[in-house]
N, C-alpha and C positions, 0 to 999 in steps of 0.2 A: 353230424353237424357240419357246415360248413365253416370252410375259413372264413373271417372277416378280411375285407380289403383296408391295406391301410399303407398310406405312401409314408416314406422314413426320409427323413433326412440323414444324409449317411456322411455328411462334414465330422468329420472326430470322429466317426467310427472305426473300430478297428476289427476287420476284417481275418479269420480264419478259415482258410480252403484246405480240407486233407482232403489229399489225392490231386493226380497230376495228369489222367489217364482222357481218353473221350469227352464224359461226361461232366468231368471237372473241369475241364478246357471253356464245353460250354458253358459254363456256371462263372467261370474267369472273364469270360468275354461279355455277361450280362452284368457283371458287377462294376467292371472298366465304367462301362455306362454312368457311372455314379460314383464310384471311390476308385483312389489311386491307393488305400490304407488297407492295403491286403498282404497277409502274409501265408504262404505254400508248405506245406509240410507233407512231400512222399518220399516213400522210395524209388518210384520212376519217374520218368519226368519224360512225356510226348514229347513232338518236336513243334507243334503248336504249341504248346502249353509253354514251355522252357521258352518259345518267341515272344510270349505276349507278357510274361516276366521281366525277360532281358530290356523287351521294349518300352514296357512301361516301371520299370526301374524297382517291381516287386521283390520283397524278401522271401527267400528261397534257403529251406532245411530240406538236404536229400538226405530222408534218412524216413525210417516208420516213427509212424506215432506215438509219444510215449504222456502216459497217464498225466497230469498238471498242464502240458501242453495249450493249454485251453484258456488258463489263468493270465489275465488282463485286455481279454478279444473281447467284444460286444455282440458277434455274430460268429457261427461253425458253420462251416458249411463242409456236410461231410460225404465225400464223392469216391467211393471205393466200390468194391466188390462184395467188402465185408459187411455182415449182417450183424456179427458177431460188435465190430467197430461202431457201427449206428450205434447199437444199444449200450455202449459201454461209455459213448461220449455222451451222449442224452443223458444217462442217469449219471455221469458225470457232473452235469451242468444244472443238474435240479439242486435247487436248494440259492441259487445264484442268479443273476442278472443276465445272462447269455441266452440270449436266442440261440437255436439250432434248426437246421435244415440237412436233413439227412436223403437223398435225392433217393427217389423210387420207392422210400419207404416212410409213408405219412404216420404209422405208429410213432416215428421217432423225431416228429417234427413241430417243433410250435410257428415254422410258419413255412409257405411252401412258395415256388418262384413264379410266376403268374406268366403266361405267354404276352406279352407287350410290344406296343407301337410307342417308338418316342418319336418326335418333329419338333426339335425346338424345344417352346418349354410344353408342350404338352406331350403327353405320356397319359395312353389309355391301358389297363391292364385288362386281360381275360384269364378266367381261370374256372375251370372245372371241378376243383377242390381235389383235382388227383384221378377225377373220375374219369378222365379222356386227356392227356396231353396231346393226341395227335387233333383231338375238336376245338383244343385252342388256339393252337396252332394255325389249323386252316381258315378259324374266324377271324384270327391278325392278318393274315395274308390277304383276305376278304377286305379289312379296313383297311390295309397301307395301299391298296391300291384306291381306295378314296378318297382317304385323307388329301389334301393339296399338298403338294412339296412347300407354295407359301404361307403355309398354316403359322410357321415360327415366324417370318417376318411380320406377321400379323399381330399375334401374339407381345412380341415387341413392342411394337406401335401402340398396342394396348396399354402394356404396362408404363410405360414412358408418357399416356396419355393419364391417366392416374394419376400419378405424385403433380401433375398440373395445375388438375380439378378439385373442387372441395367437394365432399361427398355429401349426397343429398339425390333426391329426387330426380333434378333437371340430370345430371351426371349418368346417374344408371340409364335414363330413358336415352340420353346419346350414345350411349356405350351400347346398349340393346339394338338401339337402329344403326350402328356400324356393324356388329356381329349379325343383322340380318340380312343386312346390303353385302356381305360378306358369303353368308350362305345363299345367296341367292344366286352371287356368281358362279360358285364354285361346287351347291351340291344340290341345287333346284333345275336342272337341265334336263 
């Protein structure tokens, strides 16, 4: 079965990353994207990983993981080596409100990171369900070089033209022929 896509607001969330290593780095650097409410828990710590901490003012346990750890996070995100670790924080978390994401290993995951474009405020997500990360990957690549860099200023303009208008009929049908005068500069060529 496939994942469902489903965008979060991640204001109040609170963030759990074990593991400090490669793959948790990149997992640190896709979450920045969206929350500053993350907290680290390994025993090594990269020199990327320990930068994007220091930088962005992240709480940091060097130390392993120890069982309860998990108790008052909204989200695990768990980026080790250990297999053993996946499954023991997963069935940890059943019975409880905790999302988990346990990277490379979709048995142990109720939700998985999706390869993404963000511009502003939009943000498209691609995702293979785990079947291909390197396919999603190359189809983001494929759109950020289409996307317009002025998509967000756009996007802006948009929303600022909104809280304006009263909503109704005349309003979408303006808003529709700006997004088409839109796309016709920038992706009918």
């Amino acid at each position: 079965m496939s994942f469902f896509p489903l965008y979060m607001d991640m204001q109040n969330r609170k963030v759990l990353v074990v593991g400090a290593g490669t793959i948790a780095t990149e997992k640190l650097e896709k979450l920045l994207d969206f929350t500053k409410e993350i907290t680290v828990i390994a025993a090594e710590v990269n020199a990327e990983a320990h930068r994007l901490i220091k930088d962005h003012c992240l709480t940091l346990y060097q130390r392993r993981y120890k069982k309860g750890d998990i108790e008052g996070f909204d989200i695990v995100i768990v980026a080790t080596d250990t297999v053993d670790l996946y499954k023991a924080i997963y069935d940890e978390s059943r019975g409880s409100r905790i999302l988990v994401n346990s990277v490379d290993n979709t048995d142990y995951c109720d939700f998985i990171f999706p390869s993404y474009v963000q511009k502003g405020d939009l943000t498209i997500a691609f995702s293979t369900g785990g079947a291909s990360p390197a396919f999603a990957k190359q189809i983001r690549r494929h759109f950020e070089k289409i996307i317009p860099d002025t998509v967000g200023e756009f996007l802006q303009k948009m929303k600022g033209l909104r809280s304006t208008m009263p909503k109704g009929k005349v309003r979408m049908q303006y808003f529709n022929g700006l997004v088409e005068e839109y796309f016709k500069k920038y992706f009918d060529k």
